[in-house]
C-alpha positions in Angstrom: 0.0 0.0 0.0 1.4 3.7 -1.0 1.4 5.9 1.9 0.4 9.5 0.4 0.4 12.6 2.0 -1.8 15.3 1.1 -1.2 18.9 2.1 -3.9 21.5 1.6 -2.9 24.9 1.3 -6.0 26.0 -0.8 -6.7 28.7 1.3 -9.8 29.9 0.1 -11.2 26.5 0.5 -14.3 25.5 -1.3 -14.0 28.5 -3.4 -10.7 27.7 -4.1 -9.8 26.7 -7.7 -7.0 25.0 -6.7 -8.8 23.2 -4.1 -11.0 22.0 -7.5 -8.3 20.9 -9.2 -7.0 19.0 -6.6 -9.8 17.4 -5.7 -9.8 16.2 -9.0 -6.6 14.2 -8.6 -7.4 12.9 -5.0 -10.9 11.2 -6.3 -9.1 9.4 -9.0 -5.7 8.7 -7.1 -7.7 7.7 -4.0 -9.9 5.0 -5.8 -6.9 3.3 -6.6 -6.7 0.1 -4.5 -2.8 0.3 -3.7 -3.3 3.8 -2.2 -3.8 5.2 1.3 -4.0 8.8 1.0 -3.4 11.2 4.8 -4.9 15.1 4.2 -3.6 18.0 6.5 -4.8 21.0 6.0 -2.7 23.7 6.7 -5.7 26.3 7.6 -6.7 23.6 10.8 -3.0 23.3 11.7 -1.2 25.6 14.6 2.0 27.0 12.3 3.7 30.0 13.5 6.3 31.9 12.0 9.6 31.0 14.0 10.5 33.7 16.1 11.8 34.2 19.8 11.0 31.7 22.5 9.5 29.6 19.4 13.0 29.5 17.6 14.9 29.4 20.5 13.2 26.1 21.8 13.7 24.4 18.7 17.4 24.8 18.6 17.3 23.6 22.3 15.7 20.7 20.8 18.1 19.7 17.9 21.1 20.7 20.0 20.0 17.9 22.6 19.6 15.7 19.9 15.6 15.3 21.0 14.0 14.5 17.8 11.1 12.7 19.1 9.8 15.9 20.3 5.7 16.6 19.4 7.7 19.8 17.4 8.9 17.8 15.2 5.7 15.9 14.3 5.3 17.5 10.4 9.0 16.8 9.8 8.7 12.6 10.7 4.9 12.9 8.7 6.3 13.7 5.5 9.8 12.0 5.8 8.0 8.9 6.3 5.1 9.3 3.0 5.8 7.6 0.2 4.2 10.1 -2.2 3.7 13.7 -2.0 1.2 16.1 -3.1 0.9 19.7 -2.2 -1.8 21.9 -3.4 -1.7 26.0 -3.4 -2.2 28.7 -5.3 -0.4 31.1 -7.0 0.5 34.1 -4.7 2.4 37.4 -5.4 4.1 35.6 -7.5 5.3 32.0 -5.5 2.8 30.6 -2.9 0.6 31.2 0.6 3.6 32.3 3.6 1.3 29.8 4.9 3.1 26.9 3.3 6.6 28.1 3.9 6.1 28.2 7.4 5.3 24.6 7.2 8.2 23.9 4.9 10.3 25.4 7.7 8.8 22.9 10.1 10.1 20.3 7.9 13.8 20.9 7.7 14.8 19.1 10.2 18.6 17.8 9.8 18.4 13.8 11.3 14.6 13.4 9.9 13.8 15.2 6.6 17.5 15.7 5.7 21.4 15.2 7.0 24.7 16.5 6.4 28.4 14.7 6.6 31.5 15.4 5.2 31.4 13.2 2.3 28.2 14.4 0.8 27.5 17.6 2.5 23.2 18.2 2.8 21.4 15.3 1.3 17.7 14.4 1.6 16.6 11.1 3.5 13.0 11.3 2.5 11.2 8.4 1.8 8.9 9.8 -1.2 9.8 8.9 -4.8 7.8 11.5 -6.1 6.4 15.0 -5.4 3.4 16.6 -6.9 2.4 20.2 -6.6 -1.1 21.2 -8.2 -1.8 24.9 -8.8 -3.9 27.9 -10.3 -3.1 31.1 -11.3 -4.9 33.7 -12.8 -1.9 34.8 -15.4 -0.1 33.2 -17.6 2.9 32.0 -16.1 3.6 28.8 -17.0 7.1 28.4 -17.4 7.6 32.1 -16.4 10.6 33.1 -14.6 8.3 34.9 -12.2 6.6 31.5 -11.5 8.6 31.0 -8.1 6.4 28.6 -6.2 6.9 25.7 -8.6 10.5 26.4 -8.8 11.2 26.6 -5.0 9.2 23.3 -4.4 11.1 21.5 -7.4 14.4 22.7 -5.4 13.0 21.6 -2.2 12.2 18.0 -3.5 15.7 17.5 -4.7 16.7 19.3 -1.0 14.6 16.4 1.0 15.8 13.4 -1.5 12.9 13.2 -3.4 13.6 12.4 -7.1 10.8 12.9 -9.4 8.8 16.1 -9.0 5.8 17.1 -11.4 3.6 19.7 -11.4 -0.3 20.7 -13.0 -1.6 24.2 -13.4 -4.8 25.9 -14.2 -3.1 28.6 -15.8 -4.4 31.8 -16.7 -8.1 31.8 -15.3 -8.0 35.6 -15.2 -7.0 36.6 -18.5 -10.4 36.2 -20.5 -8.7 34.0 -23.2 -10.3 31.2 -22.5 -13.6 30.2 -20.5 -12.2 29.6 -16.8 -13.9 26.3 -16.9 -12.4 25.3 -20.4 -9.1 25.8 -18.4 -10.3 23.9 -14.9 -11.6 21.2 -17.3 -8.4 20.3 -18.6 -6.2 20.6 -15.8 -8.4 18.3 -14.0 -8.4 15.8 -17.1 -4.6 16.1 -16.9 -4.5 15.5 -12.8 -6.6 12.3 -13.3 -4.4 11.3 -16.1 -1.3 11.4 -14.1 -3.4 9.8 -11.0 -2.9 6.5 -12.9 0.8 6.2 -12.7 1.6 8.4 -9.6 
């Protein structure tokens, strides 16, 4: 059975387009047999920036080597998911400081990642693939200014993980296109890649 991990960071929830879109993928990926699939929802979870007392007790933490600590709960989550999939919108111009603040959470050296000589960082992940599922109201597919996708891509190679896709509903604001045309088609390719993810 695949372990996946889900993380919702679809802010605007049921209005959320992304939130649509991946919805989409989770119905077909989840009615796979061989699949388990675990949702946290970023909106329901108690992340804080790290700052003062916060910071300081998390480098008390890793300096005394006490990695079983509750802190460190999101970090052992996703290390030990087989599959990822993260779902947020575009926003001024990468994604939600929602979801970096749970990235920071997860870069934990001894769980998510570790460092020796030899190798310097390296990822110790278990997740053979990472998928991130977007929307965006411009067209910035393949953009330089598209910053989100990039930073995750780095981040998947950061934590070890080797294959990282993404899916976008791309330019729903533009009035080329009927936003549903757009939705419809991002969802057909989500469902698509549901099969073999």
């Amino acid at each position: 059975m695949t372990q996946a991990l889900y993380i919702d960071c679809c802010i605007r929830g049921e209005q959320s387009r992304t939130k649509q879109l991946a919805e989409a993928f989770l119905a077909a990926y989840g009615a796979r047999e061989d699949v388990e699939i675990t949702r946290l929802t970023l909106m329901d979870e108690p992340l804080i920036p790290f700052s003062n007392g916060f910071f300081w007790q998390r480098e008390g933490l890793l300096e005394r080597g006490e990695l079983d600590h509750p802190r460190f709960r999101y970090a052992h989550q996703f290390q030990q998911a087989q599959r990822i999939i993260i779902a947020a919108p575009f926003w001024d111009l990468s994604f939600p400081a929602l979801l970096k603040v749970y990235l920071e959470n997860l870069c934990v050296q001894g769980i998510t990642f570790d460092c020796n000589e030899q190798n310097g960082c390296f990822g110790v992940c278990n997740a053979q693939k990472m998928l991130f599922l977007t929307s965006r109201g411009g067209a910035m597919e393949g953009k330089s200014m598209d910053n989100g996708t990039k930073y995750l891509s780095d981040m998947a190679k950061f934590f070890g993980i080797p294959h990282f896709r993404h899916i976008a509903a791309d330019g729903l604001d533009m009035g080329l296109e009927p936003v549903e045309a757009i939705l419809t088609r991002a969802r057909a390719q989500a469902q698509e890649l549901a099969k073999t993810f």
